[in-house]
C-alpha positions in Angstrom: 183.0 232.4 -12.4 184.2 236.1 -12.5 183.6 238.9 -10.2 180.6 240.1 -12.0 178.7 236.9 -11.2 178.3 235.7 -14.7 179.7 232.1 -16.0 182.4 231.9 -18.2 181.5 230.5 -21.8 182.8 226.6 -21.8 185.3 226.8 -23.9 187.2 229.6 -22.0 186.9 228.1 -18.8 188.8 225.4 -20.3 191.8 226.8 -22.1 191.8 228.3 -18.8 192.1 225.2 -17.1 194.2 223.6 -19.3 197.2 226.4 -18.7 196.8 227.1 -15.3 197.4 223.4 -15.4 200.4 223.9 -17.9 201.7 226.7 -15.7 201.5 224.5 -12.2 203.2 221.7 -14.3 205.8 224.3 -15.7 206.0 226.3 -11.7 207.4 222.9 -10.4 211.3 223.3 -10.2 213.2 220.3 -11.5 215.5 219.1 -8.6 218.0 221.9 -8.3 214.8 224.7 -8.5 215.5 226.2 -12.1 213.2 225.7 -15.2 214.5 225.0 -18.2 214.5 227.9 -21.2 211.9 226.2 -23.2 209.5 225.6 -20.4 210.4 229.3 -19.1 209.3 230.4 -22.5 206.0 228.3 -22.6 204.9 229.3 -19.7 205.4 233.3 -20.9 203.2 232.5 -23.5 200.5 231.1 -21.9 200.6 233.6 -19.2 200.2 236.5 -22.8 197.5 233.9 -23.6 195.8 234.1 -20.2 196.1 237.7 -20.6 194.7 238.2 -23.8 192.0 236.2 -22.9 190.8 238.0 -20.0 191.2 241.1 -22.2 188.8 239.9 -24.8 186.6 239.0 -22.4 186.2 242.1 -20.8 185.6 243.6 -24.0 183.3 241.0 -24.9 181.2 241.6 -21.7 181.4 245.2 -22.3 179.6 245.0 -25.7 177.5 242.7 -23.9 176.2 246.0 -21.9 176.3 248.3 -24.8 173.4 245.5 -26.4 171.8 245.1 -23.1 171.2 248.9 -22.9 170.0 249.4 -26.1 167.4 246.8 -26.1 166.2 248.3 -22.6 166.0 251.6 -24.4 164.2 249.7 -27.7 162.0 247.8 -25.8 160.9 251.1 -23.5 160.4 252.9 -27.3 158.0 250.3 -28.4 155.9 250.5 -25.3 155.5 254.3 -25.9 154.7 253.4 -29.1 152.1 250.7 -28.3 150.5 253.1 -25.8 150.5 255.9 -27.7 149.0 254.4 -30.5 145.9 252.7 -28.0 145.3 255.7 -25.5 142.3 253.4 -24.0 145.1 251.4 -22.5 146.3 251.6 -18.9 149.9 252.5 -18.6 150.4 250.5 -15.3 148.8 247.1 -17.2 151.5 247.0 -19.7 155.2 245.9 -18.9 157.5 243.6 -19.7 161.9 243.2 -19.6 161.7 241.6 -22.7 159.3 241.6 -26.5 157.8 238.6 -25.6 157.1 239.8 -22.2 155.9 243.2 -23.2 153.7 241.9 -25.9 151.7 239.7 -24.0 151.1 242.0 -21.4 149.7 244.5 -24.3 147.2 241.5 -25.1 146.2 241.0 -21.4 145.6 245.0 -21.0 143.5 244.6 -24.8 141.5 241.9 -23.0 141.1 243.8 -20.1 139.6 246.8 -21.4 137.8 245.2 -23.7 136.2 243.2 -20.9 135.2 246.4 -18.8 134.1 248.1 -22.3 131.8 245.1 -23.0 130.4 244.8 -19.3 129.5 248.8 -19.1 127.9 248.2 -22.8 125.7 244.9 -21.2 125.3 247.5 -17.7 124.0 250.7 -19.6 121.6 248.6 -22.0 119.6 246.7 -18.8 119.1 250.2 -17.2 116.6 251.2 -20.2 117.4 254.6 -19.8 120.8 257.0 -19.9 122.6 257.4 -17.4 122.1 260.9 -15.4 119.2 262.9 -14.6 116.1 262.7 -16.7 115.6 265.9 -19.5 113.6 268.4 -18.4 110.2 269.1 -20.6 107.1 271.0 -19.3 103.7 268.3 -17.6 101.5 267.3 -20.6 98.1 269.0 -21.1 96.8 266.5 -23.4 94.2 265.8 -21.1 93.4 269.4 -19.5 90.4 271.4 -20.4 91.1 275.1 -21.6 90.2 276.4 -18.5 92.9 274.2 -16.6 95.0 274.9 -19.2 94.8 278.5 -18.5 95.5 277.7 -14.3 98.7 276.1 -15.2 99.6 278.8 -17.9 99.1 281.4 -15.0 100.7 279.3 -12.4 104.2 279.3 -14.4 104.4 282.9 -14.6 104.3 283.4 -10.8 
């Protein structure tokens, strides 16, 4: 494991393995305590090898990042996108870290609205009538005489 939490790929772990088992093979002193030129010089080499392995790594995870961000940044882009091109959708109903995760929470929020749209539409249509006060319109004198007719006429002007 490294320090940033995150498993080393397979094969690195085990060339890693392997020399740090090749340099505690080659750190054991024959019986006098010296190593030999060749195994001195093996060992330098994996040790460069070690090294260059932990610097392609870190480059490796660092490019890693550089992707990581930019999908964040793609993935934000396509939500603006999505919502900007459906205005009827709530904001807070769409989210997602990842396409897959962002696109089904788009379908959930379609399904949503569309179920509030259709309940309101079921709603307004048992009512009968608009929502809101009645228009106003003058009383019918279909049924008045002419002198009644008259009453009323003189009872508005008041």
């Amino acid at each position: 494991m490294s320090g940033e939490g995150e498993e080393l790929p397979e094969e690195v772990a085990a060339e890693l393995s392997a020399l740090g088992a090749e340099l505690g093979d080659a750190s054991e002193a024959d019986e006098d305590g010296e190593l030999d030129a060749r195994e001195a010089e093996r060992v330098a080499e994996h040790e460069a090898d070690r090294e260059a392995g932990h610097a392609e790594l870190a480059a490796v995870r660092a490019e890693l990042e550089r992707e990581r961000e930019r999908s964040r940044a793609a993935l934000a882009r396509y939500r603006e996108a999505a919502l900007a091109a459906e205005p009827g959708l709530p904001p807070e109903l769409v989210d997602g870290d990842t396409l897959d995760e962002l696109d089904e929470s788009l379908a959930a929020a379609r399904r949503t609205v569309a179920s509030i749209r259709e309940r309101l539409t079921v709603e307004e249509q048992a009512r009968g009538f608009p929502a809101g006060a009645p228009a106003r319109s003058r009383p019918s004198t279909a049924g008045l005489s002419a002198q009644e007719k008259i009453a009323l006429g003189l009872g508005e002007q008041r």
